[in-house]
N, C-alpha and C positions, 0 to 999 in steps of 0.2 A: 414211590412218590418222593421227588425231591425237592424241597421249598414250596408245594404245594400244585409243581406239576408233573403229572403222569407219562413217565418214561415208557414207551414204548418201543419193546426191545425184541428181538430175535434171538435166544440162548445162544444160538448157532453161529452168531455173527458177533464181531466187537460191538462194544454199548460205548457211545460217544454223545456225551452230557454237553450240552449247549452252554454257552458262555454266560448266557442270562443266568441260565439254573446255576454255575458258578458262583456268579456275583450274590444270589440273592441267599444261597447256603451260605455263604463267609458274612453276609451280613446276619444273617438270622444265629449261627454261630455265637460272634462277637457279642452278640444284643443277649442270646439264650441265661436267664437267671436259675437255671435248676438243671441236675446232670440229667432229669427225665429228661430235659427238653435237648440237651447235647446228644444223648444216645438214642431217643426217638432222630434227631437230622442225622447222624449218625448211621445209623441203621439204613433208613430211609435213602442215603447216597449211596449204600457198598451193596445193599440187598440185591440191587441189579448182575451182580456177579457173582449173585450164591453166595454172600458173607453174610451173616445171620445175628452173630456174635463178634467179640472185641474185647482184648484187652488194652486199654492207653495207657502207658508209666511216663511219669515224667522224672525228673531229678532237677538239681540244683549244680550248677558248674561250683567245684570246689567249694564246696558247704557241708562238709563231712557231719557237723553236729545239728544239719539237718533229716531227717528221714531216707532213706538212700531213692524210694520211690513214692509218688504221691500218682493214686492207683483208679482208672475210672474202668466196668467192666459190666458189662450184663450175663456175664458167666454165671451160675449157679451159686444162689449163698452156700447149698452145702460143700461142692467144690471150690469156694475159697473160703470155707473153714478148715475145712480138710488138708487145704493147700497150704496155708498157715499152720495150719497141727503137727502137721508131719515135717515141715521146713524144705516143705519142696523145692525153694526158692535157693537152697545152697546145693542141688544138682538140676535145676532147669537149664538147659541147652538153650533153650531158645532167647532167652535172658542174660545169659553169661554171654551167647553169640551178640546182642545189642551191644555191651562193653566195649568190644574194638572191633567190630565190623562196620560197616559204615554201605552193604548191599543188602538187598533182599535176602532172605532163607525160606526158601521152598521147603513146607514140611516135608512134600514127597521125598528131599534128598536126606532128609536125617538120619535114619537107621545105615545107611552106607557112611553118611558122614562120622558116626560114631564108632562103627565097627574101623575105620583108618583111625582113628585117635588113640592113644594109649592109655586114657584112662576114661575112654567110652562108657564102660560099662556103668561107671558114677551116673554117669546121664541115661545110659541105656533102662535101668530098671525102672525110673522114675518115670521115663518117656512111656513104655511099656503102660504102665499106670495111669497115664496121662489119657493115651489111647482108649481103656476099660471107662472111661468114663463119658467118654464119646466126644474127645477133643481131640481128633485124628484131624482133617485136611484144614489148613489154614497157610498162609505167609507172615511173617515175621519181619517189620521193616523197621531199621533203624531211622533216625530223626535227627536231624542238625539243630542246632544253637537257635530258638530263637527267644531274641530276650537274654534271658539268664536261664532256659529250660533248657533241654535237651532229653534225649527219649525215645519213645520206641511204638510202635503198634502192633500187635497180632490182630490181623482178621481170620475170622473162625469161621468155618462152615456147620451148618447143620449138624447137630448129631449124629453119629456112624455114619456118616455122608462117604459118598465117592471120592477118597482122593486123590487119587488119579486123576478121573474128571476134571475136577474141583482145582486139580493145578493144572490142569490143561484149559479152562477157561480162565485161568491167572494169565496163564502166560498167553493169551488171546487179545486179553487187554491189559496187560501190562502198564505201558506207557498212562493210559486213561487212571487207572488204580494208583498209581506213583503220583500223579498230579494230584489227585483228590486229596489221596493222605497227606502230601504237602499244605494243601489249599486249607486241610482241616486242623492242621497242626500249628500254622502262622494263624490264623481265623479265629480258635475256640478262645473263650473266656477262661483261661487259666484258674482266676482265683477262685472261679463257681466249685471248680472241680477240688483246688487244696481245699476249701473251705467244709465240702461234703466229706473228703477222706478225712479230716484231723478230726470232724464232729464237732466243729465251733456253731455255737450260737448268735444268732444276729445279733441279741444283745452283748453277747463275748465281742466278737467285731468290733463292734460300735465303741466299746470299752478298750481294747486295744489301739483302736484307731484316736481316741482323744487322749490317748498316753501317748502315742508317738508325735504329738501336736506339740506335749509338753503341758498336758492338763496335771491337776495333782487329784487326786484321791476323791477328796471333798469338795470339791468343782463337781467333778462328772457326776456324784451323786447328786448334788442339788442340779444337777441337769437332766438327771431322768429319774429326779421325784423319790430318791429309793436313798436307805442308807446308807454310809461310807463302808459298814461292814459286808454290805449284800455287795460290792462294789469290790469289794477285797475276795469274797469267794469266788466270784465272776471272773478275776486277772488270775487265782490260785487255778481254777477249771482249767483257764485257758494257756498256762504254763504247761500243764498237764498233760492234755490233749497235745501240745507241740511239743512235749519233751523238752523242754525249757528248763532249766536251772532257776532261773530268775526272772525279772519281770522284765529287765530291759532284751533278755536275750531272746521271749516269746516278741515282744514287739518286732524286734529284727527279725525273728523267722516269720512272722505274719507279714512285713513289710515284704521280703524277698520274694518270698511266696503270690506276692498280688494281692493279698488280700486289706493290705491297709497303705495307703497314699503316704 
């Protein structure tokens, strides 16, 4: 189901999404206030082609003292604690490949891709690993500029799914898959997404958002009824949560980010 109408598909044949279903995804996108609701349309548009799963990264052009990625994903919490634990993310292939590629990567071609490499096997063990947990057939597409993001997508298949198959109905619809993930990457509400990775709260928000106005301290408390000190632990939270230094450099990275005007 895509924006609430039922695609009607033939596995066997390309899936070709009508321009209505287009327009009314990128609008329901932009509108969506919750990553349930981005990964429910999400879903919803790639499932047509055996995509089940997703990883979305975004980054920041030239913003090193912000987060290198801001991460949306229906992957398993325990495989992205795990993924995290282990620091998969300093031999992920697929990720290091989003860096200066700028085409598709068919998981099918990986393991050859790595074994030409000279230091494959960095990537090779982890890939390996990757695979045992049943994140085997997917594509990997880099993302252009828009805005100030740039970034990347994995669509994932089913668990121990065919991948073979599974890239052979890639490369079926192709063209259709490439426009979507465009459509969904110019479309989605950015700040829904930083705002759920960093774990700010709407009253964090809110409190950042009247600092960057150039509110002071004891304003914004007598504006939402509370003390100047609960107001102070509120901006210290939200420094925090963004890796912040200080109070003007959390406003900056909230502002960059989308999340405050």
């Amino acid at each position: 189901m895509l924006g609430g109408a039922v695609l009607l598909t033939n596995i066997d044949r390309p899936v070709n999404i009508q321009s209505t279903d287009r327009l009314r995804l990128s609008q329901q996108l932009a509108a969506a206030e919750s990553c349930d609701e981005i990964t429910n349309l999400l879903v919803g548009a790639f499932s047509p082609f055996g995509y089940t799963r997703f990883v979305y990264g975004l980054s920041l052009d030239e913003r090193p003292t912000v987060s290198d990625y801001v991460i949306l994903t229906n992957l398993s919490d325990e495989w992205m604690a795990y993924y995290r634990s282990e620091r998969f993310y300093e031999r992920d292939y697929p990720l290091d490949f989003l860096k200066s590629e700028t085409t598709p990567l068919r998981w099918i071609t990986i393991d050859d891709r790595l074994a030409a490499e000279p230091d494959g096997e960095k990537y090779a063990s982890a890939w390996r690993i990757v695979q045992e947990w049943g994140i085997n057939s997917g594509v990997t597409i880099p993302l252009p500029f828009v805005g100030r993001y740039k970034g990347g997508i994995s669509l994932v298949g089913p668990p121990h799914s065919d991948a073979e198959a599974q890239d052979r109905r890639y490369l079926e619809n192709e063209a259709e898959i490439l426009s979507l993930v465009h459509l969904f990457h110019s479309s989605v509400n950015k700040s829904v997404i930083a705002r759920t990775h960093f774990g700010l709260s709407n009253r964090e928000i809110d409190v950042l958002q009247r600092l960057s106005e150039g509110r002071q301290t004891k304003h914004i408390a007598a504006e939402f009824d509370t003390s100047p000190h609960t107001v102070e632990k509120q901006i210290k939270s939200a420094r925090t949560r963004l890796g912040a230094q200080t109070t003007a450099e959390a406003v900056t990275h909230a502002a960059l980010l989308g999340m405050v005007r």
